[in-house]
NUVO-400675 format. One record per residue (C-alpha): residue number from 1; residue in one letter; y, z, x. Coordinates in steps of 0.05 Angstrom, whole numbers. Layout:
<nodes>
{node NUM; A; {Y; Z; X}}
...
</nodes>
This chain:
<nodes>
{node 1; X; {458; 238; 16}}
{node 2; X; {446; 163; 47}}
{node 3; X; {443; 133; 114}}
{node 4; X; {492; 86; 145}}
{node 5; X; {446; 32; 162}}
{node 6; X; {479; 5; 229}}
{node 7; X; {452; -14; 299}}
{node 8; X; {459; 58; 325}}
{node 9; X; {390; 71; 270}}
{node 10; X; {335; 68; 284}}
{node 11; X; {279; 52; 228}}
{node 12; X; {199; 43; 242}}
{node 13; X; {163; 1; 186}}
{node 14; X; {89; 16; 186}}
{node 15; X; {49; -45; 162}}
{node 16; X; {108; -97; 171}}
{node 17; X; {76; -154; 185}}
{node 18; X; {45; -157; 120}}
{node 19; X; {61; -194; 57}}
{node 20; X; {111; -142; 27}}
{node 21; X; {121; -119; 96}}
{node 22; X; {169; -181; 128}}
{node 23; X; {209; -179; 63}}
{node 24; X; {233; -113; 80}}
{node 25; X; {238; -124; 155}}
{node 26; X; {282; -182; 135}}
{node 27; X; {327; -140; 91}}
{node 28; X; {333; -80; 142}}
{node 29; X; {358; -135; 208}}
{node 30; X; {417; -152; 153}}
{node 31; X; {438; -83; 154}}
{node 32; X; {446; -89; 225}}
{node 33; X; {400; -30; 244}}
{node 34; X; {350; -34; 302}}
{node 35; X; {281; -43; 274}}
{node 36; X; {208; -18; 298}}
{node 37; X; {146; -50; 265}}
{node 38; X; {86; -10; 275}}
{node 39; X; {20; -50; 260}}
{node 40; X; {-39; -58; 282}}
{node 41; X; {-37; -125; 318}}
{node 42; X; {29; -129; 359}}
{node 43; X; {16; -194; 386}}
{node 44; X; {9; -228; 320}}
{node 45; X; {71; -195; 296}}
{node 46; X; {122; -236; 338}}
{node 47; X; {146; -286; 268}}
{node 48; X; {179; -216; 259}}
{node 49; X; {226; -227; 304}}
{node 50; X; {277; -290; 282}}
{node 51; X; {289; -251; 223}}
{node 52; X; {342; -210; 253}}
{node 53; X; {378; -211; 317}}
{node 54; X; {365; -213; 395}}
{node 55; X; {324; -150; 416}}
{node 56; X; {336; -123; 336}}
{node 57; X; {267; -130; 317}}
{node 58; X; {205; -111; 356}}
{node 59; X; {128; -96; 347}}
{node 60; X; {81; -34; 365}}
{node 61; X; {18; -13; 356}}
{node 62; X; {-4; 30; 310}}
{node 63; X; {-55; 46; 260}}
{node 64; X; {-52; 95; 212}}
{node 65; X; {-129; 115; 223}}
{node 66; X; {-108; 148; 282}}
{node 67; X; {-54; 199; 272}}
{node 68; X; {-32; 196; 351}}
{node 69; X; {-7; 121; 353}}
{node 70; X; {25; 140; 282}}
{node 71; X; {73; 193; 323}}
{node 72; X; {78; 156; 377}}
{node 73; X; {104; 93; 336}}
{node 74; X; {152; 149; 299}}
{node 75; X; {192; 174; 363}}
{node 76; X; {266; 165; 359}}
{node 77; X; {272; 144; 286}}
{node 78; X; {310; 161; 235}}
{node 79; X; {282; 133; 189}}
{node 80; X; {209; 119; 179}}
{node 81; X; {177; 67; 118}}
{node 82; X; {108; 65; 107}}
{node 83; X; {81; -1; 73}}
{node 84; X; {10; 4; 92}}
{node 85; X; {-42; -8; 36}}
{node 86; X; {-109; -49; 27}}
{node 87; X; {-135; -90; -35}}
{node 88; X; {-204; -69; -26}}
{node 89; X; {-252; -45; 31}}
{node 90; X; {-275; -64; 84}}
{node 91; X; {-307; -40; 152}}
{node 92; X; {-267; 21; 172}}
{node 93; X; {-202; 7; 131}}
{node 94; X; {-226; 48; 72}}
{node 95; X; {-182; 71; 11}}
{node 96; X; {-183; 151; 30}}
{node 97; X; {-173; 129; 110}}
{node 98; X; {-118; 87; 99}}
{node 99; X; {-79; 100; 32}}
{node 100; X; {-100; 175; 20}}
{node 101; X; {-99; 209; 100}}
{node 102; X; {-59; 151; 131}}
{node 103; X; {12; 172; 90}}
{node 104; X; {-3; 246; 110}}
{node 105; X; {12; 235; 188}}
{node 106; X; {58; 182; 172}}
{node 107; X; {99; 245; 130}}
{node 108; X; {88; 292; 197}}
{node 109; X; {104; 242; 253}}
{node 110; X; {172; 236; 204}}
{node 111; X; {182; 319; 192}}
{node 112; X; {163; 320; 276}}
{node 113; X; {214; 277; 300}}
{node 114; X; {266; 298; 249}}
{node 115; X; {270; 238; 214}}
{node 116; X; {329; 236; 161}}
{node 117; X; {298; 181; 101}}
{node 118; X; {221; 172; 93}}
{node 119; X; {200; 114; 42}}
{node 120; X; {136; 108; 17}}
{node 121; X; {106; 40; -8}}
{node 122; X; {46; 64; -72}}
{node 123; X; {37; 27; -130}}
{node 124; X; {42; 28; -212}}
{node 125; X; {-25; 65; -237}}
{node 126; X; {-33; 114; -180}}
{node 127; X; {-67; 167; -207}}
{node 128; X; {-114; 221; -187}}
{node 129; X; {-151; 224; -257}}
{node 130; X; {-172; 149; -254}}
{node 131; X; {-229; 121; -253}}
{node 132; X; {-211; 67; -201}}
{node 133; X; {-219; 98; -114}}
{node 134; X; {-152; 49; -104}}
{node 135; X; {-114; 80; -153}}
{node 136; X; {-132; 155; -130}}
{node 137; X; {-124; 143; -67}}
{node 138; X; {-55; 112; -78}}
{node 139; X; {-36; 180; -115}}
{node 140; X; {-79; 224; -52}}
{node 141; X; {-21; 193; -13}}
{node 142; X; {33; 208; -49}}
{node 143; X; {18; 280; -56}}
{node 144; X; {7; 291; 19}}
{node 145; X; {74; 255; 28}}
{node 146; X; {110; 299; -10}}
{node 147; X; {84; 358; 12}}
{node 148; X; {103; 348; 78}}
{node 149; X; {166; 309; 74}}
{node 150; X; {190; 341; -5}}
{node 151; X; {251; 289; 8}}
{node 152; X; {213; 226; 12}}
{node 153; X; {228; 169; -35}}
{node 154; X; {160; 150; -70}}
{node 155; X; {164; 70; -96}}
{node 156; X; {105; 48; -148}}
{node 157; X; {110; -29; -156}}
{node 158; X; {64; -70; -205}}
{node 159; X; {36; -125; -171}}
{node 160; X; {70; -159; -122}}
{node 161; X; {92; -242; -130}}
{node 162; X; {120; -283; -63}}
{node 163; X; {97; -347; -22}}
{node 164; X; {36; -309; 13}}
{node 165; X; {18; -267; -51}}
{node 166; X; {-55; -249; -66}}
{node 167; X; {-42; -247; -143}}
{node 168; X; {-19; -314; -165}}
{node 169; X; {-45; -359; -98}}
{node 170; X; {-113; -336; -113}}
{node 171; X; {-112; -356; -196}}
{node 172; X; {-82; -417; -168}}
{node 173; X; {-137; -438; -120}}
{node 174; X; {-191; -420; -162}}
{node 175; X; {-155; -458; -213}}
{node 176; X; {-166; -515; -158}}
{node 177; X; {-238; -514; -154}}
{node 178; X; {-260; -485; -218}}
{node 179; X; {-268; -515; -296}}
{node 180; X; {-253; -451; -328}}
{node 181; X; {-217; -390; -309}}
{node 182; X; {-243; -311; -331}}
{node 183; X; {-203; -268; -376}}
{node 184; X; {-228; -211; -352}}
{node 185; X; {-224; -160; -411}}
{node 186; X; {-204; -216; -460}}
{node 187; X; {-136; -229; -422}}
{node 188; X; {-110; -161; -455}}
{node 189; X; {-78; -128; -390}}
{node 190; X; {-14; -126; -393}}
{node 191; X; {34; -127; -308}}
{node 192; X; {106; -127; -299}}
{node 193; X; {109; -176; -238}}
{node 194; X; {156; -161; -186}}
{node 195; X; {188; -203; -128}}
{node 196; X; {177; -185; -65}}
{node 197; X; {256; -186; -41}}
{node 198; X; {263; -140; -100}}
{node 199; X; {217; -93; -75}}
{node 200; X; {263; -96; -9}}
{node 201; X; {321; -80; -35}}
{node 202; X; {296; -23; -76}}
{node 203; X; {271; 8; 4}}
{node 204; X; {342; -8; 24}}
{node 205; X; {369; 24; -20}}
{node 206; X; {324; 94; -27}}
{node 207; X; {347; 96; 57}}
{node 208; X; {413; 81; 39}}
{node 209; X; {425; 137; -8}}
{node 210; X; {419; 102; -79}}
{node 211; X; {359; 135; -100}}
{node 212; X; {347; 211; -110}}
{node 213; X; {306; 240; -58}}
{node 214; X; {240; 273; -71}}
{node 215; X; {227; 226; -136}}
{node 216; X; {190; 172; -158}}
{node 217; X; {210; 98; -177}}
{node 218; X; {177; 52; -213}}
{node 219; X; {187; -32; -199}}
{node 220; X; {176; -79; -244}}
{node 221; X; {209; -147; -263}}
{node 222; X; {241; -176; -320}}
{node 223; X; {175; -196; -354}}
{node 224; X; {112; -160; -384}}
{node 225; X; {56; -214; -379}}
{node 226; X; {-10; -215; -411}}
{node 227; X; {-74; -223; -360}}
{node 228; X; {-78; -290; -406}}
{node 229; X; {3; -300; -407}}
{node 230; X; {2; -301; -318}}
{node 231; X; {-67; -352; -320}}
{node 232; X; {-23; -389; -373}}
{node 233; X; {30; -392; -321}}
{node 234; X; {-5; -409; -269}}
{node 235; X; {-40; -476; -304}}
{node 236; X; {26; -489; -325}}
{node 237; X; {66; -496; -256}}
{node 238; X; {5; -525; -224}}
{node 239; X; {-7; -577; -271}}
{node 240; X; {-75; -576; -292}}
{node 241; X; {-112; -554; -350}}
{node 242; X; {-164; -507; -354}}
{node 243; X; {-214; -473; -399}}
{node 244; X; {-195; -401; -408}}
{node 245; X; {-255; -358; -418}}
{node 246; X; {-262; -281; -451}}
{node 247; X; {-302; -243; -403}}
{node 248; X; {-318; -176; -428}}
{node 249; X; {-318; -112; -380}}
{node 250; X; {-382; -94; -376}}
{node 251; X; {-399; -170; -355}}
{node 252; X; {-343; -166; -312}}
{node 253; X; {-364; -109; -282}}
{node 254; X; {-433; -140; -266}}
{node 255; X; {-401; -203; -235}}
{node 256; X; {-367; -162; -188}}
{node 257; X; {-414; -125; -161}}
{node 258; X; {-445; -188; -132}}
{node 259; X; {-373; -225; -115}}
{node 260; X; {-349; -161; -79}}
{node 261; X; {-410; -172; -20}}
{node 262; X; {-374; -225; -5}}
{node 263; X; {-331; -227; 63}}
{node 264; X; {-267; -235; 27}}
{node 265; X; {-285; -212; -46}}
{node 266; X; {-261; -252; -103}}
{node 267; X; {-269; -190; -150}}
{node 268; X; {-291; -120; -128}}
{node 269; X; {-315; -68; -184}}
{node 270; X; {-258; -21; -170}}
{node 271; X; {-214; -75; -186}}
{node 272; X; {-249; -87; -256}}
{node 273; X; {-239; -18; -263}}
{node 274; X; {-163; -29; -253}}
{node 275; X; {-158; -78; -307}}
{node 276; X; {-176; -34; -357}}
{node 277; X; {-107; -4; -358}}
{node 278; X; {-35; -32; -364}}
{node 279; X; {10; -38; -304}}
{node 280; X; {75; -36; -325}}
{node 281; X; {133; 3; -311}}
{node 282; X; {126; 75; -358}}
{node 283; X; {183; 89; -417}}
{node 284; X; {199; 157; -374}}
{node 285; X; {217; 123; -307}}
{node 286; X; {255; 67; -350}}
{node 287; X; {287; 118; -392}}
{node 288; X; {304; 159; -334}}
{node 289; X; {334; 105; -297}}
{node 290; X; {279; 106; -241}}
{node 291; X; {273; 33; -241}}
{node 292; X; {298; -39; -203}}
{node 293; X; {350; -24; -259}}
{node 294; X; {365; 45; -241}}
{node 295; X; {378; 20; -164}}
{node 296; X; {430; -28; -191}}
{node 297; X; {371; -82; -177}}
{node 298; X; {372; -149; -217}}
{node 299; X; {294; -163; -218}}
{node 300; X; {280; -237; -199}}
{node 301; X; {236; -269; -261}}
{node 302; X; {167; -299; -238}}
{node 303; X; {194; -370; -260}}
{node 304; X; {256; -370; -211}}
{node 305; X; {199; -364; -154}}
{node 306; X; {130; -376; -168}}
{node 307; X; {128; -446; -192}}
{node 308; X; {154; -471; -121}}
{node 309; X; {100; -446; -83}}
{node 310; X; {47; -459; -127}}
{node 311; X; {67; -532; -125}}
{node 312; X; {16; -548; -64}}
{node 313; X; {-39; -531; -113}}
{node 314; X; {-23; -589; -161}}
{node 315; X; {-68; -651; -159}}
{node 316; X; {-41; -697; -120}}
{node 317; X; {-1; -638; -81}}
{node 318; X; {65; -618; -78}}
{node 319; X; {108; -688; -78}}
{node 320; X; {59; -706; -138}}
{node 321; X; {126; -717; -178}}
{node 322; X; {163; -750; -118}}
{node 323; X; {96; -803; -124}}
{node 324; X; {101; -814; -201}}
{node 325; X; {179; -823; -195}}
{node 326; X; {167; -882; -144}}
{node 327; X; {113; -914; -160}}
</nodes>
């Protein structure tokens, strides 16, 4: 059974602010519904607010390291979306504080208040039995979700593409700055990009009914892209040509464990250890219609988006054809 999203709901959005996170504010203010973004920093969470209407959208704090502010950000709702994740560690924001414990009181605060839809944000290769912390503690989430909220709606997405992505931005900066470009395992790794607004929808629609509660979906878009295929891409819609280079794992693995001391890591070990597997959308979830597809979803293809806002990274900028065009 779905929810009538209108403004008589009520639906907190942990982690909202982020880069998947105003996507799906955005889509929940054109429901109508009232809208409660829980984040850590509610001051710097006020560009939230012209996405909907007067008074629709508003900011609180919470973090999910602290299971109080989690409840507190959870009163009233009734419906509660958790979005919350990390790329990679740092300080206190660790993989088992954040993606493992932090959906377990986010799944109480929602069975305390009586909460009718609970949506949970994990991603494509979460797995206990892998090798990489980010993917087990993606699936440590999960589980604690569903124990304590069996009817939550559980969404894996592969990586993630939009104007303030960390996936094709970064290729395209280093791209930038450096004459060659790593394919880390030989290029081999195969992702099924999806668009952000795509990933929106598919929360709209698990709270609005269109998705069976207690399972799993899988998000992926149109295309299946080789590590080499998205680097190819990227040279491609910036315009500049660059040496593509094999880089084996075990080299890899040795470059990153240099690059991730950095203060904002370029490559982290556990994220070597990521690229050892596919992450694409499995034949059981496609087969099984727990997919964009399945949610009556028409995935957005990396070309209709990407190449605009990867245009600032070409040469001469982003008007580098307006400049050719007039002399």
């Amino acid at each position: 059974m779905g929810i009538r999203l209108d403004s008589s709901r009520l639906v907190t959005v942990y982690g909202g602010s982020g880069f998947v996170g105003r996507h799906v504010v955005q889509a929940l203010a054109r429901t109508g519904c009232r809208i409660r973004v829980a984040v850590r920093r509610p001051d710097l969470a006020g560009f939230l607010q012209p996405l909907g209407g007067v008074g629709q959208i508003h900011a609180v704090q919470a973090n999910l390291r602290f299971p109080e502010s989690v409840a507190l950000a959870a009163e009233d709702a009734d419906v509660l979306v958790n979005l919350v994740g990390i790329l990679h560690e740092t300080g206190k924001q660790k993989f088992s504080a954040v993606q493992a414990e932090g959906p377990r009181w986010v799944a109480h605060a929602a069975k305390d208040v009586g909460a009718q839809a609970l949506v949970h944000v994990s991603a494509i290769g979460a797995d206990a039995k892998s090798p990489s912390h980010y993917a087990q503690s993606k699936a440590a989430g999960e589980a604690h979700v569903l124990k304590s909220f069996p009817d939550a709606v559980i969404l894996r997405p592969s990586v993630v593409f939009g104007p303030e992505d960390e996936f094709f931005n970064r290729f395209a900066s280093l791209a930038r700055i450096a004459p060659v470009l790593p394919l880390i395992g030989g290029g081999k790794t195969r992702f099924q990009p999806v668009f952000a607004g795509d990933v929106a929808k598919a929360v709209v629609a698990a709270v609005e009914g269109r998705a069976a509660r207690g399972q799993t979906y899988e998000l992926g878009g149109p295309e299946i892209l080789t590590f080499k295929e998205v680097l190819q891409r990227i040279l491609k819609y910036c315009g500049r040509r660059r040496l593509l280079v094999p880089v084996p794992f075990w080299l890899a693995y040795a470059k990153a464990s240099f690059l991730q001391l950095l203060p904002s890591p370029l490559l982290t070990v556990d994220q070597v250890r990521l690229l050892e597997s596919d992450n694409v959308v499995s034949v059981k979830a496609r087969t099984s219609q727990r997919s964009l597809e399945g949610l009556g979803i028409d995935a957005v293809p990396v070309g209709a988006v990407v190449p605009e806002y990867l245009e600032r990274f070409r040469a001469r900028g982003e008007f580098a054809a307006f400049r050719r065009e007039n002399g």
